[in-house]
LOVEX-804899 format. One line per field, with one value per residue (C-alpha): residue number from 0; residue in three letters; x, y, z. Coordinates in steps of 0.2 Angstrom, whole numbers, plus 5000, padded with zeros to 4 digits. Each point is the difference from the previous one (the first is absolute). Example, Ala and Ser with C-alpha at 12.3 -4.5 7.8 and 13.67 -1.06 7.14 Angstrom:
seq 0,1 $
type ALA,SER $
x 5062,5006 $
y 4978,5017 $
z 5039,4997 $
This chain:
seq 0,1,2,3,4,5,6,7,8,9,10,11,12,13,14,15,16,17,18,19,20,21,22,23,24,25,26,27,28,29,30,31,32,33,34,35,36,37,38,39,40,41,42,43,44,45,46,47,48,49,50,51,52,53,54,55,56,57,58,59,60,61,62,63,64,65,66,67,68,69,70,71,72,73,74,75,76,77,78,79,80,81,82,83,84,85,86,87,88,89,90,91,92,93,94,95,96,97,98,99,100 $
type UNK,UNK,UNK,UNK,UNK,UNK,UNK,UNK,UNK,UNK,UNK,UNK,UNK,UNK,UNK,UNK,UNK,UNK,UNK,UNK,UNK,UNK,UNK,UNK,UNK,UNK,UNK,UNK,UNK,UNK,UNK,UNK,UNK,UNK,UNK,UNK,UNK,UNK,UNK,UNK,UNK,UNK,UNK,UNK,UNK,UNK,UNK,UNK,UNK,UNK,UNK,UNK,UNK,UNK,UNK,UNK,UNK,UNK,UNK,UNK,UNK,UNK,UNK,UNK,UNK,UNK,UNK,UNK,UNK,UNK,UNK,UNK,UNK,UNK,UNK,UNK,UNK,UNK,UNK,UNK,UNK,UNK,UNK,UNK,UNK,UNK,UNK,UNK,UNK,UNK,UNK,UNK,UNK,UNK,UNK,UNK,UNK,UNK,UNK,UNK,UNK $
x 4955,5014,4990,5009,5008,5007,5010,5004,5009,5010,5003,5016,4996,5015,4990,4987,4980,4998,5012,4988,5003,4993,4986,4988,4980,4995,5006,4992,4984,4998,5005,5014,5012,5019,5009,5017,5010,5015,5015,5006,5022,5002,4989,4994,4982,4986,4986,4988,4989,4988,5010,4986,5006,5012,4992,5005,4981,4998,5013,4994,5013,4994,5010,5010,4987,4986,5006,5004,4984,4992,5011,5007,5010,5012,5010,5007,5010,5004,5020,4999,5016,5003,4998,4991,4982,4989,4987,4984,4986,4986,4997,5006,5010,5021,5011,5013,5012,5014,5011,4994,5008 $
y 5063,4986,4982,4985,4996,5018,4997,4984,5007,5011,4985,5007,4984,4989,4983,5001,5003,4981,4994,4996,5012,4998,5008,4995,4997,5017,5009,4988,4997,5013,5015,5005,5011,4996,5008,4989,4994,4991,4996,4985,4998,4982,4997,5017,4995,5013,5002,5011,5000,5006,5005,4990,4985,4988,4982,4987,4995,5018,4998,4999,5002,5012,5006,5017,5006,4997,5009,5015,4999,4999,5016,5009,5013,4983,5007,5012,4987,4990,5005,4993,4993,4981,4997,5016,5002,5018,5002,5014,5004,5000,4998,5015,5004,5003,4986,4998,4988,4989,4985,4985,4988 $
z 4934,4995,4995,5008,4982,5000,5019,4994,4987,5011,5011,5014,5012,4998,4998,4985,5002,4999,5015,5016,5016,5019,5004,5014,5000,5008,4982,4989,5009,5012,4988,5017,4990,4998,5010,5003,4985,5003,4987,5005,4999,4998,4983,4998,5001,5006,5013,4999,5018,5008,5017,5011,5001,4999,5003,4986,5000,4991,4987,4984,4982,4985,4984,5002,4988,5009,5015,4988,4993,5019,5006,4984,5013,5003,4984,5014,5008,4985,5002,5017,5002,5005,5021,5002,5006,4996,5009,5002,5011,4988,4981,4990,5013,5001,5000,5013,4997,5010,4999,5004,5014 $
């Protein structure tokens, strides 16, 4: 199994480990799995979400790191061009990806 220093090392995300993402409070404090991650086209930032929700009040910002250290598969989508959005059923399951309006 890769440690977190060994996929950092082989980093394909195109903002760093350090840069903060979107996430939401189910996948920090409830353990809900990601299952939506959008590439965002105007600044190329990242949001790795849980699918459940989409209230403000649940938002919540973490590193890209963290959320690669929280759901290692996410290397998957890592080429996941700007303005699209991949999304799965389940954890471990296969990414299905689309642009994003």
């Amino acid at each position: 199994m890769q440690t977190l220093a060994m996929r950092i090392a082989q980093w394909l995300f195109d903002q760093s480990p350090s840069t903060a993402a979107l996430t939401t409070r189910q996948v920090l404090e409830k353990d809900a799995g990601i299952l939506v991650v959008i590439h965002y086209e105007e600044d190329h930032s990242w949001a790795f979400l849980c699918g459940t929700t989409d209230s403000d009040e649940d938002g919540r910002v973490i590193g890209m790191g963290t959320a690669l250290r929280l759901d290692p598969t996410l290397m998957q989508v890592a080429d996941l061009l700007p303005g699209w959005v991949a999304e799965r059923k389940r954890v471990g399951g296969v990414w299905h990806r689309r642009s994003f309006p």
